[in-house]
PyMOL commands that place a pseudoatom at each C-alpha (Angstrom):
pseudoatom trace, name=CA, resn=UNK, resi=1, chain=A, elem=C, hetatm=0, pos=[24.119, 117.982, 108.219]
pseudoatom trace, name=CA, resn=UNK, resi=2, chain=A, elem=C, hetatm=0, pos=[20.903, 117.648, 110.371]
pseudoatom trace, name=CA, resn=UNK, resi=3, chain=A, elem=C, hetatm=0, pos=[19.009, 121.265, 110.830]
pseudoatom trace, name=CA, resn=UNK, resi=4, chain=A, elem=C, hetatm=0, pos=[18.522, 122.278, 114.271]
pseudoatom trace, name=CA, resn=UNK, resi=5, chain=A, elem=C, hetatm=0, pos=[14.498, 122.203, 114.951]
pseudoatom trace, name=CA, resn=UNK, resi=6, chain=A, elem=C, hetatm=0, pos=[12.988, 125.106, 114.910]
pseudoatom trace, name=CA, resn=UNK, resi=7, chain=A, elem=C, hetatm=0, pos=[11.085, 127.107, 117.164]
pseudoatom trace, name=CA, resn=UNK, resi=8, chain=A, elem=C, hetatm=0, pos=[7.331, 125.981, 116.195]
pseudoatom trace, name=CA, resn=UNK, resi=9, chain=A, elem=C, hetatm=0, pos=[8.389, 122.075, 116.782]
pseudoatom trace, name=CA, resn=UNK, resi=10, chain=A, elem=C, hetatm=0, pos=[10.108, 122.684, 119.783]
pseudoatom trace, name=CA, resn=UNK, resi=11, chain=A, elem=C, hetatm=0, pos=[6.777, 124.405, 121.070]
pseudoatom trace, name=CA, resn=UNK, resi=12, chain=A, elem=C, hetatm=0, pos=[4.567, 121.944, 119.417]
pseudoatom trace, name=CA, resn=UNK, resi=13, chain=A, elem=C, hetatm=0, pos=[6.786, 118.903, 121.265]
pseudoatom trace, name=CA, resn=UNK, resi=14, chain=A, elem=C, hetatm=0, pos=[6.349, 120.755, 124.210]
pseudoatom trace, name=CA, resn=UNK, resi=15, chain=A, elem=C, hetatm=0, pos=[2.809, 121.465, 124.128]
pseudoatom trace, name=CA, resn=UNK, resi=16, chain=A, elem=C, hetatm=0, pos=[2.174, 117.596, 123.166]
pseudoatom trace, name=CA, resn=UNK, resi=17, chain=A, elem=C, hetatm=0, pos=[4.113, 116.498, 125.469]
pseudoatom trace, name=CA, resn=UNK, resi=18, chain=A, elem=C, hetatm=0, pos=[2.215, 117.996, 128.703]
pseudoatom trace, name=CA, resn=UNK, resi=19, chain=A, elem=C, hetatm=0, pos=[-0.762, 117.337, 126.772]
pseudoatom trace, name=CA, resn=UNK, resi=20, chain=A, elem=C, hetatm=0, pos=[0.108, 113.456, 127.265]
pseudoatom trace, name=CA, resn=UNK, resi=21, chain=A, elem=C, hetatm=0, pos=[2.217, 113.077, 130.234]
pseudoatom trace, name=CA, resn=UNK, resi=22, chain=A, elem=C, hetatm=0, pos=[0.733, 115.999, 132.522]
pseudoatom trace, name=CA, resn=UNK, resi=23, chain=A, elem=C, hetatm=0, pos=[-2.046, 113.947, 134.472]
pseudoatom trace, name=CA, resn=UNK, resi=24, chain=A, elem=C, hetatm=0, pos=[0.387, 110.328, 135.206]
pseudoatom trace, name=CA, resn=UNK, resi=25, chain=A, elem=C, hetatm=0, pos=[3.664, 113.497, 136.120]
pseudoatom trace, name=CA, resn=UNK, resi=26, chain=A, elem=C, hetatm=0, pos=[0.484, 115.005, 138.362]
pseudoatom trace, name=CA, resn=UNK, resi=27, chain=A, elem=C, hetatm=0, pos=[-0.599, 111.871, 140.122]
pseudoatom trace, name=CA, resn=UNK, resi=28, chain=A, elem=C, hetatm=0, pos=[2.891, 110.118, 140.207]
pseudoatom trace, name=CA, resn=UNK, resi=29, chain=A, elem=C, hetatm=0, pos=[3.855, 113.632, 142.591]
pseudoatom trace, name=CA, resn=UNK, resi=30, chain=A, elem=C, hetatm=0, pos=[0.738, 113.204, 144.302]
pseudoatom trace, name=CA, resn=UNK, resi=31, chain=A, elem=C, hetatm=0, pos=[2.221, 109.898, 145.252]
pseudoatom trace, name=CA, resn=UNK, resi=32, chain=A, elem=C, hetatm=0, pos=[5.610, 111.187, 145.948]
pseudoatom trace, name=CA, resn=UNK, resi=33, chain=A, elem=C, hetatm=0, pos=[3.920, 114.140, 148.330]
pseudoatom trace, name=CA, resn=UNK, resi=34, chain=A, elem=C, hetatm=0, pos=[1.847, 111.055, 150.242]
pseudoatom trace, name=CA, resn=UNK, resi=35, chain=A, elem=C, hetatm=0, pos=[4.562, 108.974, 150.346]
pseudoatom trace, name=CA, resn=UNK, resi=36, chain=A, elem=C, hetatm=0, pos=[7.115, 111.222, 152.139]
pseudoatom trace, name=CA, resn=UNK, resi=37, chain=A, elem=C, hetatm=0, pos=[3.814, 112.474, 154.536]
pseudoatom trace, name=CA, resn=UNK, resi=38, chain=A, elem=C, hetatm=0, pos=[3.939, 108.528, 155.977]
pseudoatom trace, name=CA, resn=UNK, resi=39, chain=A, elem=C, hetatm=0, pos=[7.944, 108.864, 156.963]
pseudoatom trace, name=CA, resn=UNK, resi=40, chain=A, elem=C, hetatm=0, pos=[8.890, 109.785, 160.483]
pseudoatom trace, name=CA, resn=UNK, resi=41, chain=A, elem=C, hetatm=0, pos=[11.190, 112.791, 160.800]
pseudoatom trace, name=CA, resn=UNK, resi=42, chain=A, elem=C, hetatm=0, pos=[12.338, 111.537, 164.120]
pseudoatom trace, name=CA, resn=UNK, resi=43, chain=A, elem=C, hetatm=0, pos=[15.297, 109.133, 162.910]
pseudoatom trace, name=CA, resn=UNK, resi=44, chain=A, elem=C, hetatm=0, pos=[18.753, 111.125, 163.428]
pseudoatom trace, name=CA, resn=UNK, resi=45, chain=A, elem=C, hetatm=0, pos=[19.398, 111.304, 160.041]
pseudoatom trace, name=CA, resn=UNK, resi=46, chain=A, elem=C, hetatm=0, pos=[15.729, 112.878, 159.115]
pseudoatom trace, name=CA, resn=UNK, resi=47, chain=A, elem=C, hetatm=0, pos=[16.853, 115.298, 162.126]
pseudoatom trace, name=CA, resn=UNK, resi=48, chain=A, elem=C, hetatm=0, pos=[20.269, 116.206, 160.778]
pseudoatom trace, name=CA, resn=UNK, resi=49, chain=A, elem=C, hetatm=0, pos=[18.715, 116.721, 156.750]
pseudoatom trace, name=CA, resn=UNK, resi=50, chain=A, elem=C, hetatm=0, pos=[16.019, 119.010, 158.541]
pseudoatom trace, name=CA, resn=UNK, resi=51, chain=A, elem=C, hetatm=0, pos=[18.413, 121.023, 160.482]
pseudoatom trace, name=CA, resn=UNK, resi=52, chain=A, elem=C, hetatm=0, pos=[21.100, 121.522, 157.572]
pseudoatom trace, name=CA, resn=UNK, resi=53, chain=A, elem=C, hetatm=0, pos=[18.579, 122.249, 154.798]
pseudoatom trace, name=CA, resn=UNK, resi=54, chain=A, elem=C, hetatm=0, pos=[18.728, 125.335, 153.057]
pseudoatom trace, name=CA, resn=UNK, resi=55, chain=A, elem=C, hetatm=0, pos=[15.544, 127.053, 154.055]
pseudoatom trace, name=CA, resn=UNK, resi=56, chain=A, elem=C, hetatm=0, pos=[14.345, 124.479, 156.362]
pseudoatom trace, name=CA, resn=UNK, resi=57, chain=A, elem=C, hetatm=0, pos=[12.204, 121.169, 155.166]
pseudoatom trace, name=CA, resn=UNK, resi=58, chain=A, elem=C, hetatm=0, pos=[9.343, 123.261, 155.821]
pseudoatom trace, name=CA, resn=UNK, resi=59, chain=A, elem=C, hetatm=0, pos=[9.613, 125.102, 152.985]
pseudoatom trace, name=CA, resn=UNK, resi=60, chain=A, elem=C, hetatm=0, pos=[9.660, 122.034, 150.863]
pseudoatom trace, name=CA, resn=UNK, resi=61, chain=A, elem=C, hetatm=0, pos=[5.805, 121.977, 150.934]
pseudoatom trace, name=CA, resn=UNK, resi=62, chain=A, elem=C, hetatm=0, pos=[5.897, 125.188, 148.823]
pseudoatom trace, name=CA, resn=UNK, resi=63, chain=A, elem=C, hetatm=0, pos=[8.010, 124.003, 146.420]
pseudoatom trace, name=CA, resn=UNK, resi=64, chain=A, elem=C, hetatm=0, pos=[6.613, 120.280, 145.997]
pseudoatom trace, name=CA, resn=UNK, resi=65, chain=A, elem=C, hetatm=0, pos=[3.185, 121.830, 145.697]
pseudoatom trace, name=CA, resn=UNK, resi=66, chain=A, elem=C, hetatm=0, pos=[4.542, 124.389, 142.965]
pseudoatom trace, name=CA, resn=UNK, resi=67, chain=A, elem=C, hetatm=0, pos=[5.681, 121.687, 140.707]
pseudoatom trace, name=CA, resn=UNK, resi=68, chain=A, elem=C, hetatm=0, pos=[2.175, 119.148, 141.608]
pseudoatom trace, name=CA, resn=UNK, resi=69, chain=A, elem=C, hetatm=0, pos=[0.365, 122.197, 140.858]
pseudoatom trace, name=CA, resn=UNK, resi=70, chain=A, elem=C, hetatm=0, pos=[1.917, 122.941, 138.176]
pseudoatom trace, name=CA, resn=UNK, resi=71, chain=A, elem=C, hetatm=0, pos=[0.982, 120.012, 136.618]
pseudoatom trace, name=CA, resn=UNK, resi=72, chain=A, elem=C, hetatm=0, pos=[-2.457, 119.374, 137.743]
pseudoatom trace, name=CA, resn=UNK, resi=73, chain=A, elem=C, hetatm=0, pos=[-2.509, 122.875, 135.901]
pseudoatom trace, name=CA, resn=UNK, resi=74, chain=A, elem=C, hetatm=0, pos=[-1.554, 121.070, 133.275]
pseudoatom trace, name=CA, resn=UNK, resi=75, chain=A, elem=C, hetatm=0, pos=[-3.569, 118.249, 133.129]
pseudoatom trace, name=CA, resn=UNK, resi=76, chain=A, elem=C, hetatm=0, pos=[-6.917, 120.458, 133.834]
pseudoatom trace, name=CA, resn=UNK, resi=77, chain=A, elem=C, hetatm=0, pos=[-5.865, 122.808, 131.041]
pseudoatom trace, name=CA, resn=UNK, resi=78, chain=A, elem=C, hetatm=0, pos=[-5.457, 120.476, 128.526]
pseudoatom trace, name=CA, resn=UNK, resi=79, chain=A, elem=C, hetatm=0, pos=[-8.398, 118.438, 129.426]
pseudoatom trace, name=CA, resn=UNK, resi=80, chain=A, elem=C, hetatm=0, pos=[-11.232, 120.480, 130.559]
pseudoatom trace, name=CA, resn=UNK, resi=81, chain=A, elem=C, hetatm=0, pos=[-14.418, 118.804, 132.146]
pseudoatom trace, name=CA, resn=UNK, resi=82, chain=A, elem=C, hetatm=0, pos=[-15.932, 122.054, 130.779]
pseudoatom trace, name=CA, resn=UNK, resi=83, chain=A, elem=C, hetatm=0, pos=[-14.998, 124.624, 128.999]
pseudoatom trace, name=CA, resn=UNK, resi=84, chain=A, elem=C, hetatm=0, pos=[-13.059, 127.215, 130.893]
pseudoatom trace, name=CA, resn=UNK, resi=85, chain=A, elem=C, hetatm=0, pos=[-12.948, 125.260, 134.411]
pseudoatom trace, name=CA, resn=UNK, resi=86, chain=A, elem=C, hetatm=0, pos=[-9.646, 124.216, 134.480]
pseudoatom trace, name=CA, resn=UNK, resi=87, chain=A, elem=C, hetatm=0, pos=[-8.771, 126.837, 137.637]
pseudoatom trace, name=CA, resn=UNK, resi=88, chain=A, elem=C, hetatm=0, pos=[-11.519, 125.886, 139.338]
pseudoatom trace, name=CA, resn=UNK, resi=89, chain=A, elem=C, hetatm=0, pos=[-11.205, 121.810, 139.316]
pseudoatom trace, name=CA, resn=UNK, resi=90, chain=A, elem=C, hetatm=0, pos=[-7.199, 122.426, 139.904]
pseudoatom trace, name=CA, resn=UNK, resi=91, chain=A, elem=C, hetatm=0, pos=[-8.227, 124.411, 142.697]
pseudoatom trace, name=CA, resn=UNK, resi=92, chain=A, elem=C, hetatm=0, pos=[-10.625, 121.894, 144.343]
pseudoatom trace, name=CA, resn=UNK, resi=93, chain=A, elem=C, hetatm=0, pos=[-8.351, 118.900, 143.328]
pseudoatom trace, name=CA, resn=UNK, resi=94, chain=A, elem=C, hetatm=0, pos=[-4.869, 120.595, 145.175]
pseudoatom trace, name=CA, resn=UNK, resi=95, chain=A, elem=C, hetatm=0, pos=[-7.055, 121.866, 148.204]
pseudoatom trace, name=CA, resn=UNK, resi=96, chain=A, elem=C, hetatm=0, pos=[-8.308, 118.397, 148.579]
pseudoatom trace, name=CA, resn=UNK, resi=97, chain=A, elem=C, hetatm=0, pos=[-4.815, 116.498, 148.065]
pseudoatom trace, name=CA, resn=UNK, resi=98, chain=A, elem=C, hetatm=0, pos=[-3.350, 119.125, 150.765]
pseudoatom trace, name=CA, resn=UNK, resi=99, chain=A, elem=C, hetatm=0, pos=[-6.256, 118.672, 153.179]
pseudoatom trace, name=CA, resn=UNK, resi=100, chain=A, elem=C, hetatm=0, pos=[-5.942, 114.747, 152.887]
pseudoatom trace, name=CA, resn=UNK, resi=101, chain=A, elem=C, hetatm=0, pos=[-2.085, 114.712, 153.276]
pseudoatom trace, name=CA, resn=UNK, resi=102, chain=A, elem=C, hetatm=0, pos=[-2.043, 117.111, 156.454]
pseudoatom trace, name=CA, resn=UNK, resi=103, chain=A, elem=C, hetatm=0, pos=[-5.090, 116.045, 157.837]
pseudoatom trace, name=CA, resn=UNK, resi=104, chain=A, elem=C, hetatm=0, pos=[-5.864, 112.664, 157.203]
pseudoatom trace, name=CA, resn=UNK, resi=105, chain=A, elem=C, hetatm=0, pos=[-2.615, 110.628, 156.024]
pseudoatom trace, name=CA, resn=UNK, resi=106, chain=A, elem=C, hetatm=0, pos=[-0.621, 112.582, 158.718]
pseudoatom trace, name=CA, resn=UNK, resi=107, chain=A, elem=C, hetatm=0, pos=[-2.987, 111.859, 161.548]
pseudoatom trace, name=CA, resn=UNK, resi=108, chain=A, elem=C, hetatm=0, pos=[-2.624, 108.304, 161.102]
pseudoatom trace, name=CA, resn=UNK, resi=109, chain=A, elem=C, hetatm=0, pos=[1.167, 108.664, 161.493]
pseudoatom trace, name=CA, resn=UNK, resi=110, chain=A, elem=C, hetatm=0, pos=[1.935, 107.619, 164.799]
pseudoatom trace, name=CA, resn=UNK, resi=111, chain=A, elem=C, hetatm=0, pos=[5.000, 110.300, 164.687]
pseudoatom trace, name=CA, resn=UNK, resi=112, chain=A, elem=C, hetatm=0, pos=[3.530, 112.963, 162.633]
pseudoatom trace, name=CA, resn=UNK, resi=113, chain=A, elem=C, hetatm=0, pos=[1.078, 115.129, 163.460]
pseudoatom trace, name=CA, resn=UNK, resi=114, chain=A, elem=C, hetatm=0, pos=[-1.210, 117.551, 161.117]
pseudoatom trace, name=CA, resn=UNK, resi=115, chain=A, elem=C, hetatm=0, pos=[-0.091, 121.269, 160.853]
pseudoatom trace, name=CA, resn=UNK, resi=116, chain=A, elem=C, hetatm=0, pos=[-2.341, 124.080, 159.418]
pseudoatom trace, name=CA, resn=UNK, resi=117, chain=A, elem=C, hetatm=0, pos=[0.850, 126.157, 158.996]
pseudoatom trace, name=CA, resn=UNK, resi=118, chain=A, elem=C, hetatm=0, pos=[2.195, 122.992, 156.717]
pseudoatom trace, name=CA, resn=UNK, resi=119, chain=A, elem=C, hetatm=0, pos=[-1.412, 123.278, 154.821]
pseudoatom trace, name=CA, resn=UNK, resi=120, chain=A, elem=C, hetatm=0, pos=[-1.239, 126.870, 154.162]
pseudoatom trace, name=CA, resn=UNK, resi=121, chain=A, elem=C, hetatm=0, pos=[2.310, 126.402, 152.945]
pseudoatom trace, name=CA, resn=UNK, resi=122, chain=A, elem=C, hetatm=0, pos=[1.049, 123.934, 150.478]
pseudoatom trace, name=CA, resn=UNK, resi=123, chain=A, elem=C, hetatm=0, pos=[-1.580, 126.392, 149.311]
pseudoatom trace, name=CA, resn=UNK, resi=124, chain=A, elem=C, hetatm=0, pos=[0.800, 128.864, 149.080]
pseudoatom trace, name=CA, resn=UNK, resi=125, chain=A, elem=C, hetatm=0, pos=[3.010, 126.902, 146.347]
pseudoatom trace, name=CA, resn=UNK, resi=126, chain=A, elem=C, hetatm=0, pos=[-0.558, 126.282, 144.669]
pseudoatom trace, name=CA, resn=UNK, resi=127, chain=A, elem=C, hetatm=0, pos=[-1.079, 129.859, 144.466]
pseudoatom trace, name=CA, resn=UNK, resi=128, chain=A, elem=C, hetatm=0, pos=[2.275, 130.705, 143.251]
pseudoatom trace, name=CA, resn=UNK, resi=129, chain=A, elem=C, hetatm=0, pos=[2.100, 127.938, 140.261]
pseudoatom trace, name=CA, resn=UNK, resi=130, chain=A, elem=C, hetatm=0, pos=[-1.097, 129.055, 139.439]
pseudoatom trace, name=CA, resn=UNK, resi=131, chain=A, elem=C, hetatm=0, pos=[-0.218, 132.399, 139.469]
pseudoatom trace, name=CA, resn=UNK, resi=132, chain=A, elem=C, hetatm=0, pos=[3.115, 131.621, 137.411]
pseudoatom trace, name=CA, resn=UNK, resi=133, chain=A, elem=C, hetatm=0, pos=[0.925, 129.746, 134.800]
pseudoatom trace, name=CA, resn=UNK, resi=134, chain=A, elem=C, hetatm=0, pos=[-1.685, 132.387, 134.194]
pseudoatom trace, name=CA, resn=UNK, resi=135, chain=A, elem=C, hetatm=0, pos=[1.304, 134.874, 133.974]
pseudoatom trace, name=CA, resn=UNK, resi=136, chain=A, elem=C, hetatm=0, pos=[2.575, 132.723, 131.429]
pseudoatom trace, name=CA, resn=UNK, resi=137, chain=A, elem=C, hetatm=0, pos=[-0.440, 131.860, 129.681]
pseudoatom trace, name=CA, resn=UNK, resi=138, chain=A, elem=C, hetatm=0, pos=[-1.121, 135.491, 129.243]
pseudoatom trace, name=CA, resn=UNK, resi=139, chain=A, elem=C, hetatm=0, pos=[1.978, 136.381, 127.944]
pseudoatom trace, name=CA, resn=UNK, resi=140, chain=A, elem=C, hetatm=0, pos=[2.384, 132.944, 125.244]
pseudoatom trace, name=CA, resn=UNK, resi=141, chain=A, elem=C, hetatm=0, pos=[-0.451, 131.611, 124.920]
pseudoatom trace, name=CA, resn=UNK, resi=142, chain=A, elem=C, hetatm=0, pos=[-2.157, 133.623, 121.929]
pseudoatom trace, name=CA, resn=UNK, resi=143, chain=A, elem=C, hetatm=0, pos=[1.542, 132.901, 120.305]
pseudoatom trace, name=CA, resn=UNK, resi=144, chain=A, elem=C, hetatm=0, pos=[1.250, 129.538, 120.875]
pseudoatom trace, name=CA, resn=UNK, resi=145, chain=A, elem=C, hetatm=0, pos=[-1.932, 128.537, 119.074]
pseudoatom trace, name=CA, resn=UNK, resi=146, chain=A, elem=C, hetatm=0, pos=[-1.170, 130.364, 116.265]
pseudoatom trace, name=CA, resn=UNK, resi=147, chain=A, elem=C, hetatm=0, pos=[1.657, 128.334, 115.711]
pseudoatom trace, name=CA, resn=UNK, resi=148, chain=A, elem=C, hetatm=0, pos=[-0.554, 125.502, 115.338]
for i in range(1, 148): cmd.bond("trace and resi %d" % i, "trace and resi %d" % (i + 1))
show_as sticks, trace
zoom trace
């Protein structure tokens, strides 16, 4: 009979496997988030999704940018430029990504138009994945490299 893994590999797997797929998950949302900024919401179906979602497609930004975030995060935490300025590069890199998709991409758009409300929704999930990961981090994280 094979023995369940135990908790130290399971973390370990984890912890290697954001260290190796966190920057191509982070740009490959980054993608996603541009992607769905260059589609018109004016087709009838785009109007009927927006109407019928559950809190409004408006509130998408916050949780699209959550999970980016999240793993820009990610990717900045497990490979500093320096030493400790993982927050701070996350933070320029997601305030530059929402900036280009709300003002730039979306101005191009001949259906779409840039909203500062959308922008300080994305910032808003930011915050909250930031806030979730240093939450987190705090409560783990000295756990976690002992186990190594």
């Amino acid at each position: 009979m094979k023995k369940a893994p135990d908790r130290k590999n399971k973390i370990l797997f984890l912890k290697y496997f954001l260290k190796k797929t966190s920057w191509i998950i982070a740009v490959i949302l980054t993608l996603i988030i541009f992607y769905f900024s260059t589609r018109a919401w004016q087709n009838p179906i785009m109007k009927e999704i927006k109407r019928n979602a559950f809190f409004g497609v408006d509130y998408l930004h916050i949780v699209e940018f959550f999970i980016a975030g999240l793993f820009i995060i990610f990717a900045f935490f497990f490979y500093p430029p320096t030493k400790k300025s993982y927050i701070i590069y996350s933070i320029a890199s997601v305030i530059f990504i929402a900036i280009a998709d709300e003002i730039f991409i979306q101005s191009l758009i001949p259906t779409r138009t840039p909203d500062i409300n959308d922008l300080i929704k994305d910032l808003i999930g930011f915050v909250l994945a930031l806030f979730c990961f240093l939450v987190v981090k705090e409560a783990y994280y000295n756990k976690f490299v002992q186990l190594e």
